[in-house]
C-alpha positions as CSV (number, residue, x, y, z in Angstrom):
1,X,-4.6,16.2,13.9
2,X,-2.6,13.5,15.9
3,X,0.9,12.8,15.9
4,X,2.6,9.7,15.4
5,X,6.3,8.7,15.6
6,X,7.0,5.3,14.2
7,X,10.5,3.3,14.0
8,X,11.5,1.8,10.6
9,X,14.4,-0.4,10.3
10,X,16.6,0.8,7.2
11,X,15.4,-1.4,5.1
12,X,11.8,0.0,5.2
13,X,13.0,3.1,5.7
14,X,15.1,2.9,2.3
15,X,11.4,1.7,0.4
16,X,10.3,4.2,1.7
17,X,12.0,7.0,0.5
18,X,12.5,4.9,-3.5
19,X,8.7,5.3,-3.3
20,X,8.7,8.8,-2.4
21,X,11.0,10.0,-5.0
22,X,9.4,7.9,-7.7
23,X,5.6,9.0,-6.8
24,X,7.6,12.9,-6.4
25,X,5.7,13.0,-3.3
26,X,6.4,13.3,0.7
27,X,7.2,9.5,2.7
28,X,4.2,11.3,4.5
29,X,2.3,10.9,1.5
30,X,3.6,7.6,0.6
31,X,1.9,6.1,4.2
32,X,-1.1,7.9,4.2
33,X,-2.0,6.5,0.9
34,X,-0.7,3.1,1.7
35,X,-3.1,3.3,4.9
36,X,-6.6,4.5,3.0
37,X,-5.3,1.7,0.7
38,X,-4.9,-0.8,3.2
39,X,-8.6,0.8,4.7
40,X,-10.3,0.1,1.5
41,X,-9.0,-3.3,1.2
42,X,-10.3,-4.3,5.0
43,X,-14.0,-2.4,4.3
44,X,-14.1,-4.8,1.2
45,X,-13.6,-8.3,3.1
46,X,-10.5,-8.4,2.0
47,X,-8.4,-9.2,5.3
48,X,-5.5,-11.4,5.7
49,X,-7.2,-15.3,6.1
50,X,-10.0,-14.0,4.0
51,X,-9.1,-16.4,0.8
52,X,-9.7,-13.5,-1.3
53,X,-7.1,-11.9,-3.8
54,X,-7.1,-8.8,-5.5
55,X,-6.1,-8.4,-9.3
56,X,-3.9,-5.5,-10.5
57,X,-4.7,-5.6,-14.2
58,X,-4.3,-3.4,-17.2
59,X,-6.8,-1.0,-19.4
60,X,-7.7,-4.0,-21.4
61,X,-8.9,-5.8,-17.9
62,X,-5.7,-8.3,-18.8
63,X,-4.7,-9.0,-15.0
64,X,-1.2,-8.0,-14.6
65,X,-0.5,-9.4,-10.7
66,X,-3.0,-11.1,-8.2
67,X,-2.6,-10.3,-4.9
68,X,-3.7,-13.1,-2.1
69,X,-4.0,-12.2,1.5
């Protein structure tokens, strides 16, 4: 498995950890997800300078947020 060691400035740092605790998971956790996320997203077309959004929406399909990269 490789290792990484990053630098995040406090701010970050401080998301971070509010997403750890909320999600009662590991900031470990928190950036693996947020990297097969970010995966997905690119395998999809959906790239920065694509023009394509993605919709967050609800059980009813109502969109709650659109998301344009």
């Amino acid at each position: 498995m490789a290792r990484f060691t990053v630098e995040f400035p406090d701010e970050l740092d401080k998301m971070l950890t509010n997403l750890a605790e909320a999600d009662q998971t590991t900031k470990r956790d928190v950036i693996r997800r947020a990297l097969a996320l970010y995966n997905h997203l690119h395998e999809s077309g959906v790239r920065p300078g694509s023009d394509k959004k993605v919709s967050i929406t609800d059980s009813k399909d109502k969109i709650l947020k659109d998301i344009l990269f």
